[in-house]
C-alpha positions in Angstrom: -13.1 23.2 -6.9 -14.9 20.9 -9.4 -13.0 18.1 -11.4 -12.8 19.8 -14.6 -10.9 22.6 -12.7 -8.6 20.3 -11.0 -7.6 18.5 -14.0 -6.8 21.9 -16.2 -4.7 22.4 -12.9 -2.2 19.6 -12.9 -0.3 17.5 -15.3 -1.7 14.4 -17.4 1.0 12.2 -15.6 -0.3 13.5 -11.9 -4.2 13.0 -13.5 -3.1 9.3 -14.4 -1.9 8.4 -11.2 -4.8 10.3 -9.7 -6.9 7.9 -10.9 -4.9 5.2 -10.8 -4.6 5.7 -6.7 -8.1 6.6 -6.2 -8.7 3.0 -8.3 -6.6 1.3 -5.7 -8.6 3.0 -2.6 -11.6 1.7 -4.1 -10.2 -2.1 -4.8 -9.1 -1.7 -1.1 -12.8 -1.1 0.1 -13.9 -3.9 -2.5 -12.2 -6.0 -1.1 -13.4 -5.5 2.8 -9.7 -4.3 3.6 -10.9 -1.2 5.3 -10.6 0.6 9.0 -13.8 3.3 8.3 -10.7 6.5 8.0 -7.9 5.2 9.3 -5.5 3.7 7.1 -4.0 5.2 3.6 -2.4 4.8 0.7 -0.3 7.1 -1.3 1.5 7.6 -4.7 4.4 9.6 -5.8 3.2 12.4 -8.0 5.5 11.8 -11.1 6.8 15.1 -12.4 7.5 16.1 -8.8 10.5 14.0 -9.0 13.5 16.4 -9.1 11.6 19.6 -9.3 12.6 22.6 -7.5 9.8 22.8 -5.7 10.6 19.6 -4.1 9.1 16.2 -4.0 5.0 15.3 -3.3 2.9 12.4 -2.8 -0.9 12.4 -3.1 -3.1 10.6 -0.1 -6.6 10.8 1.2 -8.5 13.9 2.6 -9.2 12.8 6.3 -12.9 11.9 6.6 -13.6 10.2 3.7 -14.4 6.8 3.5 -12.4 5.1 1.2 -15.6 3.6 -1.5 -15.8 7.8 -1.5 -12.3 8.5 -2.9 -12.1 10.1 -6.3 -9.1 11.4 -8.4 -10.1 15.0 -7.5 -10.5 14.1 -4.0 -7.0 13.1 -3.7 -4.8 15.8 -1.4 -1.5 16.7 -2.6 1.7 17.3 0.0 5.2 17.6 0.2 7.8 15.3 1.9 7.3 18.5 4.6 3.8 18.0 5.7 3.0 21.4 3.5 -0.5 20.8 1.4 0.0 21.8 -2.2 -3.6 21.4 -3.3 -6.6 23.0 -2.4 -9.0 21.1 -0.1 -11.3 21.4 2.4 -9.6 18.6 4.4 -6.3 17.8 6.5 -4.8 14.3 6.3 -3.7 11.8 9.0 -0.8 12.7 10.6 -0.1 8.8 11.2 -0.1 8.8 7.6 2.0 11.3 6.7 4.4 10.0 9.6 4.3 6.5 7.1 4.3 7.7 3.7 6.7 10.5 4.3 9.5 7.9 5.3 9.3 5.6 2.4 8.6 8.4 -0.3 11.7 10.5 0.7 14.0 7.3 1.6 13.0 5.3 -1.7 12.8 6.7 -5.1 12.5 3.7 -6.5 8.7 3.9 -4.7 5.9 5.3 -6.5 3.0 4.1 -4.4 2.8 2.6 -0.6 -0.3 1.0 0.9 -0.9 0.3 4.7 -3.7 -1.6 5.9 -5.5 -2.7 9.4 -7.0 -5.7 7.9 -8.2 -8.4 10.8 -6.3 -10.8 9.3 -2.6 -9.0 8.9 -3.0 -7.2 12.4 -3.5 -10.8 13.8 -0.7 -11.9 12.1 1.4 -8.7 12.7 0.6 -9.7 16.4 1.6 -13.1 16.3 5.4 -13.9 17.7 6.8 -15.7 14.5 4.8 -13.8 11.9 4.0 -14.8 8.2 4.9 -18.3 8.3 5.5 -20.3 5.0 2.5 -22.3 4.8 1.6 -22.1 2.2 2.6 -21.2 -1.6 1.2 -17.6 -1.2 3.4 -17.0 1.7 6.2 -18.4 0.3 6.2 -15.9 -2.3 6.1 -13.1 0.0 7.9 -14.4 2.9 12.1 -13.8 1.5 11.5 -10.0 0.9 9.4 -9.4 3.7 10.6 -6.9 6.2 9.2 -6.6 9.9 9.2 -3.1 12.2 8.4 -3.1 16.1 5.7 -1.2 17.4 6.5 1.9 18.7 2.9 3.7 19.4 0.8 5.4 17.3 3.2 6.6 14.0 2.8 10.5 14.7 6.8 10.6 15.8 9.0 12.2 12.7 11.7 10.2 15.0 10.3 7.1 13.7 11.0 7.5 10.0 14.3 6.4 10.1 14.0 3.3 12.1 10.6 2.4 9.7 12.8 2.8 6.3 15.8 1.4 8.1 14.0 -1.6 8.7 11.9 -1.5 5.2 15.3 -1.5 3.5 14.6 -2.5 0.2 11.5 -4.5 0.6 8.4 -4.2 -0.8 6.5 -6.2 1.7 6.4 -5.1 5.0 4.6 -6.3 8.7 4.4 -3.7 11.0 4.4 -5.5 14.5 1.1 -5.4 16.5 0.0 -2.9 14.4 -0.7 -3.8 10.4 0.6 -4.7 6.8 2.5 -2.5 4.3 3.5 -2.4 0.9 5.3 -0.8 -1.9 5.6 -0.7 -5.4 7.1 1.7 -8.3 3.8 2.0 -9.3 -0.1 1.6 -8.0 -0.6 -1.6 -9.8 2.8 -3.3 -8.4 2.2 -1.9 -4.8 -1.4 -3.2 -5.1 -0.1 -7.0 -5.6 1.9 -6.9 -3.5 -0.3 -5.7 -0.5 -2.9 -8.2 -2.8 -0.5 -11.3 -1.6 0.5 -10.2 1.5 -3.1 -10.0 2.7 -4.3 -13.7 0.8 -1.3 -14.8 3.0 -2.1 -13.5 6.0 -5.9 -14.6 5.7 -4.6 -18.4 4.8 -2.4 -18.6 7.9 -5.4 -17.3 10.4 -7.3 -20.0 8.8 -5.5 -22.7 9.2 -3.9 -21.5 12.4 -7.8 -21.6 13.6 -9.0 -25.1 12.4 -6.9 -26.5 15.4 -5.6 -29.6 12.8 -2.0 -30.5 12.2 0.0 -28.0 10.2 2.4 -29.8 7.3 4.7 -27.4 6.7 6.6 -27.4 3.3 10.4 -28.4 3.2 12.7 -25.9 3.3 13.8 -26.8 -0.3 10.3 -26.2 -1.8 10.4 -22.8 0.1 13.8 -21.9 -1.5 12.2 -23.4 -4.7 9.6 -20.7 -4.9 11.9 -18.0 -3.5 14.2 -19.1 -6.6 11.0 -19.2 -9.2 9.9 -15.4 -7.9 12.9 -13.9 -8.3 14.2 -15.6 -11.9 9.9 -14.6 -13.1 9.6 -11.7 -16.0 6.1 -12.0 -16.1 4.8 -8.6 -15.3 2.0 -9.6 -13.1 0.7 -6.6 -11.8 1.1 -5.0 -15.3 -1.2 -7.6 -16.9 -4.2 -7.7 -13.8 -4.2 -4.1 -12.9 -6.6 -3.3 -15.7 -8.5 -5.8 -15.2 -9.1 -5.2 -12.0 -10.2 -1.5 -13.6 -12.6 -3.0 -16.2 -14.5 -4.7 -12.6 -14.7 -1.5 -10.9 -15.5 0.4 -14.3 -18.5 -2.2 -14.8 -19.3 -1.4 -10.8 -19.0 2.5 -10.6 -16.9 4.8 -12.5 -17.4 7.7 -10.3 -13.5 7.2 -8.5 -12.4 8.8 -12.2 -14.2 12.1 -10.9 
């Protein structure tokens, strides 16, 4: 089916965050954050919410790299495992196992991200986790959430204990394993994976250099907790699109 035929198919809000999600798969390989197939994002399609029909979520067709992803590409399923749209292509099971937990525990989500970045699994793997070092970290490190690793995510058993532990966090280390975020939308999910992975990278670096560590105080750490939380800028809202002119001025082809 070509792209003209999938858009006459589906709504303008599901076209939107088509392209909006394929956008964030592309940023993701931009940015070097990539495991060849093997991780995945995901967005709520919008007027699924409440249908009859029952809730969906768009990820990526298994096998495609993710500098390949375009809106069209983009596989719709249900919170069931059932695939709504047609393809040629099945998704990961792992990441339905992921996505399928946090879309049908939190409707306040309308994206999820989950990465196998060098630099977060190190720090997923590492006893005390993301440490406050610095001020990156200290604006992820209140509302970050931690689950255990229990094997490769293909267990439906594991849902609950993933959103149990997620609760209402938008930041999330999965232990020995990866990062994971959430937003209730693409650009607010993408942050926050954004400063989760800055963080991670800062800590392996200065973990690395074998010098001294000065750790803030914990009043400067409650500080910047404070200062998140009291913010109304709309940060993801005013870098998303420029983060769409870059890829615009790069290749325009993930709006196909």
């Amino acid at each position: 089916m070509n792209v003209v035929q999938i858009r006459q198919k589906v709504s303008e809000p599901e076209w939107q965050t088509r392209v909006d999600l394929a956008a964030c798969y592309r940023l993701v390989a931009h940015y070097g954050w990539t495991d060849l197939i093997f991780t995945h994002l995901s967005a709520r399609v919008p007027d699924s919410i409440g249908s009859s029909e029952g809730e969906a979520f768009l990820i990526n067709p298994l096998g495609y790299l993710f500098h390949e992803i375009t809106a069209s590409s983009l596989v719709k399923v249900d919170l069931d495992g059932k695939i709504l749209s047609e393809t040629d292509y099945q998704i990961n099971p792992a990441g339905f196992t992921i996505h399928s937990a946090v879309h049908g525990a939190r409707p306040d989500v309308g994206c999820v991200m989950h990465l196998h970045t060098d630099d977060g699994v190190a720090v997923s793997s590492q006893a005390d986790g993301l440490l406050p070092l610095t001020q990156t970290a200290m604006t992820i490190v209140p509302n970050l959430a931690y689950h255990d690793y229990e094997g490769i995510a293909l267990s439906h058993d594991e849902r609950e204990r993933l959103v149990a532990h997620l609760g209402d966090s938008n930041v999330m280390v999965l232990r020995n394993h990866g990062t994971l975020s959430c937003g209730e939308n693409v650009s607010s999910a993408f942050l926050n994976i954004y400063l989760l992975e800055r963080a991670c990278s800062m800590q392996v670096r200065a973990l690395s250099s074998g010098a001294k560590l000065n750790m803030p105080s914990t009043d400067a750490i409650q500080t910047v907790a404070n200062q998140i939380s009291e913010t109304n800028l709309p940060l993801a809202k005013l870098a998303w699109p420029a983060l769409l002119r870059m890829l615009d001025a790069q290749d325009r082809t993930y709006r196909d």
